[in-house]
PAGU-122825 format. One line per 2 residues: number of its first residue (from 1); for each residue x, y, z of N, C-alpha, C. Coordinates in steps of 0.02 Angstrom, whole numbers, padded with zeros to 5 digits. Example, Ala and Ser with C-alpha at 12.3 -4.5 7.8 and 13.67 -1.06 7.14 Angstrom:
2
1> 00660/-00284/00390/00615/-00225/00390/00660/-00165/00390 | 00642/-00112/00354/00684/-00053/00357/00645/00002/00394
end
This chain:
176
1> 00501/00293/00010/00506/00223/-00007/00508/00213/-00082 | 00541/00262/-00142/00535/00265/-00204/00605/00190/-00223
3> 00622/00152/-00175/00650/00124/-00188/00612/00054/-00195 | 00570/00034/-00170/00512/-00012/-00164/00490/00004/-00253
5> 00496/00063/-00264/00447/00056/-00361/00518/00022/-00392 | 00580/00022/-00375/00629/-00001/-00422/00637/-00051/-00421
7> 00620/-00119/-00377/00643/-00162/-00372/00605/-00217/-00409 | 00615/-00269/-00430/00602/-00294/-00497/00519/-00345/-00445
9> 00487/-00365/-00481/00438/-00393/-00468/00446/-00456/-00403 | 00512/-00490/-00428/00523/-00552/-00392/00549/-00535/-00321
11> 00593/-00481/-00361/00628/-00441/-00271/00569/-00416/-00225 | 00543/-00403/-00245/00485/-00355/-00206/00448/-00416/-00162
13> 00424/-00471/-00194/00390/-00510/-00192/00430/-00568/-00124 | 00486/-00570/-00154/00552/-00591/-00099/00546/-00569/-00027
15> 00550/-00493/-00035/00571/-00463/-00004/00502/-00469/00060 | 00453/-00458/00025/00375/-00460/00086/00355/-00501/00107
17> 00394/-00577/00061/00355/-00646/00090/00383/-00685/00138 | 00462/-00702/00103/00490/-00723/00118/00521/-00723/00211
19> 00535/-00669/00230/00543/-00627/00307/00493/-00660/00347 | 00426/-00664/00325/00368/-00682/00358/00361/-00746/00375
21> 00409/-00777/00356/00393/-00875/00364/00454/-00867/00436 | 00499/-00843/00424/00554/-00847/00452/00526/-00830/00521
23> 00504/-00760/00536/00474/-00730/00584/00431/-00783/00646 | 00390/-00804/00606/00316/-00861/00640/00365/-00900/00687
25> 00429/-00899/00704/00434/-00931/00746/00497/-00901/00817 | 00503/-00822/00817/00517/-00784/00835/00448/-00756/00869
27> 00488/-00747/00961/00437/-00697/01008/00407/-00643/00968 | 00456/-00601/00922/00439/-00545/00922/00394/-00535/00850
29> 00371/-00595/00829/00312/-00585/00770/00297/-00543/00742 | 00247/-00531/00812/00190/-00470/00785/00240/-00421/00769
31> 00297/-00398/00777/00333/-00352/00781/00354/-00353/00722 | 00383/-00388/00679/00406/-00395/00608/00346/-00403/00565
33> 00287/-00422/00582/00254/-00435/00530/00198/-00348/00512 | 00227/-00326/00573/00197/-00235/00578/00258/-00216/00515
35> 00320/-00219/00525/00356/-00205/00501/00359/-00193/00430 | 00345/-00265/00416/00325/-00284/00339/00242/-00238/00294
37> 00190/-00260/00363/00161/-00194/00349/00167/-00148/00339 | 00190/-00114/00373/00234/-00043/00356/00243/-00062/00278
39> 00292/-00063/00275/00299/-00080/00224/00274/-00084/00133 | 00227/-00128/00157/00191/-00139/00096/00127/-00099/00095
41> 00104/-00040/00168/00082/00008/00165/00108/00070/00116 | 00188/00067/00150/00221/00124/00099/00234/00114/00027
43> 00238/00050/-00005/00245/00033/-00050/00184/00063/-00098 | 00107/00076/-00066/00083/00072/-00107/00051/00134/-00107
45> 00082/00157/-00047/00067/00248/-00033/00114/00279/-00095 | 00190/00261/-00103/00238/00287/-00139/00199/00264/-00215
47> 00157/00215/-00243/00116/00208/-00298/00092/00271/-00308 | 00051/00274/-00263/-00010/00317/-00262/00014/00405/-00287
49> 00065/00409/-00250/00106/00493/-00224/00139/00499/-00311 | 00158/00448/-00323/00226/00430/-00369/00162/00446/-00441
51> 00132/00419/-00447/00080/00406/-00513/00027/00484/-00514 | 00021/00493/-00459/-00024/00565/-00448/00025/00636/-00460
53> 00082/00622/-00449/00126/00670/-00469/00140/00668/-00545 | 00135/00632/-00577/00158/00623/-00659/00092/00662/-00697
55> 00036/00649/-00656/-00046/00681/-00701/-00036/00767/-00686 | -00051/00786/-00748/-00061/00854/-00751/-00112/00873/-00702
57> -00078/00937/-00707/-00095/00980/-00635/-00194/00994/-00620 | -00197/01000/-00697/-00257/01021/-00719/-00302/00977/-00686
59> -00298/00909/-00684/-00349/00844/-00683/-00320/00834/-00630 | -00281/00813/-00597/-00248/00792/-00539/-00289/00786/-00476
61> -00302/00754/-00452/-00348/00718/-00402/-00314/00759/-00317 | -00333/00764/-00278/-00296/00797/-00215/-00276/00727/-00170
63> -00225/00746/-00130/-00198/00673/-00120/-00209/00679/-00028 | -00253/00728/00000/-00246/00730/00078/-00287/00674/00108
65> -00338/00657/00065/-00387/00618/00097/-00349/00539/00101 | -00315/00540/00041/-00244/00470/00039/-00216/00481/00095
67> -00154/00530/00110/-00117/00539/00153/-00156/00514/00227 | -00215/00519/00235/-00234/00532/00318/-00251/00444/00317
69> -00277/00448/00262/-00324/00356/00259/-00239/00315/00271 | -00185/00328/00247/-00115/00291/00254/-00102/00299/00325
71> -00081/00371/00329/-00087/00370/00452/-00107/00329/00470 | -00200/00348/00470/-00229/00318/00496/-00232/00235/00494
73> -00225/00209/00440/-00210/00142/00430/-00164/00109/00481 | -00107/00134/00479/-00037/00105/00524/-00051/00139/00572
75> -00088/00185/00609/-00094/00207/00693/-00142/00146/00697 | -00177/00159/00673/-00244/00095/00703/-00244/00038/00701
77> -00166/-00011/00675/-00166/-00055/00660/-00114/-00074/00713 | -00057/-00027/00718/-00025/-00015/00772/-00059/-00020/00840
79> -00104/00008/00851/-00151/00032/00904/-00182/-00048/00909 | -00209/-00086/00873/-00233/-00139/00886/-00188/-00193/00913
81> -00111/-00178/00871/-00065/-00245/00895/-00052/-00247/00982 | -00049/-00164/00987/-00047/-00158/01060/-00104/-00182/01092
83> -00156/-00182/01077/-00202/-00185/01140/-00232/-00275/01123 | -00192/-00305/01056/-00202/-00364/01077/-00151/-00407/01103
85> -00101/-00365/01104/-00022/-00402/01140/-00018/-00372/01215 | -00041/-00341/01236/-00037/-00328/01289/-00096/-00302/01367
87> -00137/-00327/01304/-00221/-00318/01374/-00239/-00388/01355 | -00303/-00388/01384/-00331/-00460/01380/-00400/-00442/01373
89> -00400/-00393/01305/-00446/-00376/01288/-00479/-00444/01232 | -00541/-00453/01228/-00559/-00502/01191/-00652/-00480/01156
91> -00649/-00481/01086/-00689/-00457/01078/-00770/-00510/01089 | -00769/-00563/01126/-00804/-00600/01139/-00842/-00603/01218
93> -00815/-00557/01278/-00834/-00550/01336/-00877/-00520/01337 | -00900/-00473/01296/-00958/-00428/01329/-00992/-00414/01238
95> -01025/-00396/01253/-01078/-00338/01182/-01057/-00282/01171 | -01022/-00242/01218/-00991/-00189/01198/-00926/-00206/01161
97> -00882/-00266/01167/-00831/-00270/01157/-00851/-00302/01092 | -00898/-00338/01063/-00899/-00339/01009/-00918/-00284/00960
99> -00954/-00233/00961/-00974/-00200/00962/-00917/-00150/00939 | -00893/-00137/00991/-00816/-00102/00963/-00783/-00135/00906
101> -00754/-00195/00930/-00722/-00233/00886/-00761/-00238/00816 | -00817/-00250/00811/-00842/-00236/00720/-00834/-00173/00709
103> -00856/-00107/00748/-00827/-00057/00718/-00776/-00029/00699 | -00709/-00065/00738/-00655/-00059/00755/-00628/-00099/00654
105> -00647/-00151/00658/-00618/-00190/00587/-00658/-00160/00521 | -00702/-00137/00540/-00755/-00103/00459/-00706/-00035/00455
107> -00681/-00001/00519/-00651/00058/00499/-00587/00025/00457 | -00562/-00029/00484/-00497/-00047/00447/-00524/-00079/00393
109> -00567/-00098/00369/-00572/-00127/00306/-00587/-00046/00256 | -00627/-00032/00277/-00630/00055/00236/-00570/00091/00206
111> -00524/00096/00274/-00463/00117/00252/-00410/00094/00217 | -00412/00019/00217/-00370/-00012/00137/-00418/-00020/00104
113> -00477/-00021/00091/-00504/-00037/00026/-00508/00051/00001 | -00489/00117/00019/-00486/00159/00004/-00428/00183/-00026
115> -00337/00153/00010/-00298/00164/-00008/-00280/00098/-00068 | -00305/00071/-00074/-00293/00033/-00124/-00326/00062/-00191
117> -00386/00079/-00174/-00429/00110/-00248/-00386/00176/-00279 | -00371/00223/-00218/-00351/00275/-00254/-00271/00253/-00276
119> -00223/00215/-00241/-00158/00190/-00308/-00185/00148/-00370 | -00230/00125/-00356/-00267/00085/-00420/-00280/00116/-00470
121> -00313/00180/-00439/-00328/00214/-00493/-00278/00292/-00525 | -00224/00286/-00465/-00180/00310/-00508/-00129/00295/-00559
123> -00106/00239/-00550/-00086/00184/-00593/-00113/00183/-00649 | -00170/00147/-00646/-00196/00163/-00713/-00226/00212/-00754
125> -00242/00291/-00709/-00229/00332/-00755/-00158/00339/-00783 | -00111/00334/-00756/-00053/00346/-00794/-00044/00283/-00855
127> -00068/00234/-00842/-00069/00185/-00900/-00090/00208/-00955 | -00141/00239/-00948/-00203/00245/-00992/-00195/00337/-01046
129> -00164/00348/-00982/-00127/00420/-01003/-00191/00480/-00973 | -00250/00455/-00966/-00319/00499/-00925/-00323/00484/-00862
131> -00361/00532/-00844/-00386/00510/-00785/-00445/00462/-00787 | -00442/00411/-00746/-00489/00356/-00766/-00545/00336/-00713
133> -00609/00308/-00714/-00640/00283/-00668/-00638/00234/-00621 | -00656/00228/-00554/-00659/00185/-00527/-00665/00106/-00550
135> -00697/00120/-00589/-00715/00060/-00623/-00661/00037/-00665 | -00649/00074/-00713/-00580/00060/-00750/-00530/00035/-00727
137> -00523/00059/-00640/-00458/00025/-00611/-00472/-00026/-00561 | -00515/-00072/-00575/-00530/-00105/-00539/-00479/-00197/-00531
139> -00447/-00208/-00601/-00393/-00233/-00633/-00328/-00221/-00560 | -00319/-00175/-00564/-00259/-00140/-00511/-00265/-00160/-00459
141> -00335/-00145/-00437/-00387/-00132/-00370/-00342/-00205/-00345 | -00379/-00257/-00383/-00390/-00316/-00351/-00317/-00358/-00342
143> -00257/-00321/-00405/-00193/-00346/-00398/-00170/-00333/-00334 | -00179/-00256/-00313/-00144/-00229/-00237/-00185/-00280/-00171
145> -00256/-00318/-00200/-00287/-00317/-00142/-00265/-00408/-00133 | -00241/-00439/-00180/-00234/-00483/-00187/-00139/-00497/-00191
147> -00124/-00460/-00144/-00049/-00436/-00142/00018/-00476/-00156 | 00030/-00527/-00146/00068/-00593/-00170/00080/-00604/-00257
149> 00017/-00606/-00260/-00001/-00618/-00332/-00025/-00577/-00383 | -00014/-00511/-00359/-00031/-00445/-00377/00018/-00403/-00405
151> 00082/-00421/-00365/00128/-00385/-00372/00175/-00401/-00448 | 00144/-00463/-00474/00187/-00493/-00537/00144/-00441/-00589
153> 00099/-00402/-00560/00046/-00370/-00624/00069/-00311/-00595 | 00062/-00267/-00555/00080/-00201/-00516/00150/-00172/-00539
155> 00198/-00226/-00501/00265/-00189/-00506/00304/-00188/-00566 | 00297/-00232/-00641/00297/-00211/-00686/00271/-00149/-00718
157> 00190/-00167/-00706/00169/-00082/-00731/00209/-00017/-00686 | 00211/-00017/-00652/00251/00044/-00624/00294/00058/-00645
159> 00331/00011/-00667/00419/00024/-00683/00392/00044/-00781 | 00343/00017/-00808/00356/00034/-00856/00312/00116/-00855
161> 00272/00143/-00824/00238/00225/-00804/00330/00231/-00789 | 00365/00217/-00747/00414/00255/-00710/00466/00298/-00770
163> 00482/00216/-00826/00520/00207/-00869/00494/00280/-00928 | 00437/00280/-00925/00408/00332/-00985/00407/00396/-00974
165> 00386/00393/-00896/00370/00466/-00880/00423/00522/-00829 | 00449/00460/-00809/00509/00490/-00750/00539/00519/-00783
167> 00590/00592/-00779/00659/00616/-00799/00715/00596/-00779 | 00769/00570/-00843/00835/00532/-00817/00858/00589/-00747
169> 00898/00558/-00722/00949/00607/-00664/01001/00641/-00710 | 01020/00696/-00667/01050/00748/-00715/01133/00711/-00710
171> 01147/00698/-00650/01222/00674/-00644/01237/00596/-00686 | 01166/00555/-00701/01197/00494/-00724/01183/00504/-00802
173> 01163/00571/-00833/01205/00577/-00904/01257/00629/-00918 | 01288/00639/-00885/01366/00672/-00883/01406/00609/-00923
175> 01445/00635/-00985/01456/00596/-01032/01536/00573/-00980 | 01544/00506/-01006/01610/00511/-00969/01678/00510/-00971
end
């Protein structure tokens, strides 16, 4: 999804919001608005992959515990659309079913507030040019978590890490 880091702030922004108004009045909703998830899951997985690849090898943070927290994110979120579109499961019938259901949403709150910290904080180590603390990227943290209004602060910085650190393509400087 390295095409999601190129697209200019407003496009991006276009692109995630806009679909979603349209949708709300289409059967298949939940279905596009997974979609868009997706989405703006990968968007911020390709942050994360994209910014952790530019830090030297030396300092470089390991990226498996990201990778599984991203799966797991979209299986379990997936996994929920199903079993609330198609059982008549309700987390209000019984004590067990609540019960599940808070454990069920603390696991999903864990898992984006995890994949959000670690692109947060790869981002802004590459800003910063170090590897930086939790704390330090907390700026980031709250742009990704605050996603609408996040992205006018996010997808600039990326493009300008992309702009500094990326290598041109070999075929688009062939003189002509």
């Amino acid at each position: 999804m390295d095409f999601l880091l190129r697209l200019k702030h407003w496009q991006l922004f276009l692109l995630m919001t806009v679909p979603s108004y349209f949708t709300t009045f289409l059967d298949s909703a939940g279905i596009w608005n997974f979609v868009f998830f997706v989405f703006y899951i990968g968007w911020i997985y390709t942050i994360g992959m994209k910014m952790n690849s530019f830090l030297p090898s030396d300092i470089r943070p390991g990226t498996k515990l990201f990778k599984v927290h991203c799966l797991l994110l979209v299986g379990i979120t997936l996994f929920a659309y199903n079993l609330s579109a198609y059982s008549q499961f309700s987390p209000f019938d019984s004590i067990y079913n609540a019960v599940f259901f808070t454990c069920f949403l603390l696991i999903l709150i864990y898992l984006q507030l995890s994949i959000w910290m670690f692109a947060a904080r790869m981002l802004e180590s590459m800003i910063e040019g170090e590897i930086v603390n939790r704390s330090d990227s907390l700026k980031a943290f709250f742009c990704l978590w605050m996603f609408p209004i996040g992205v006018w602060y996010i997808q600039p910085a990326v493009q300008r890490v992309l702009a500094k650190y990326e290598t041109p393509d070999a075929f688009t400087d062939l003189p002509a």
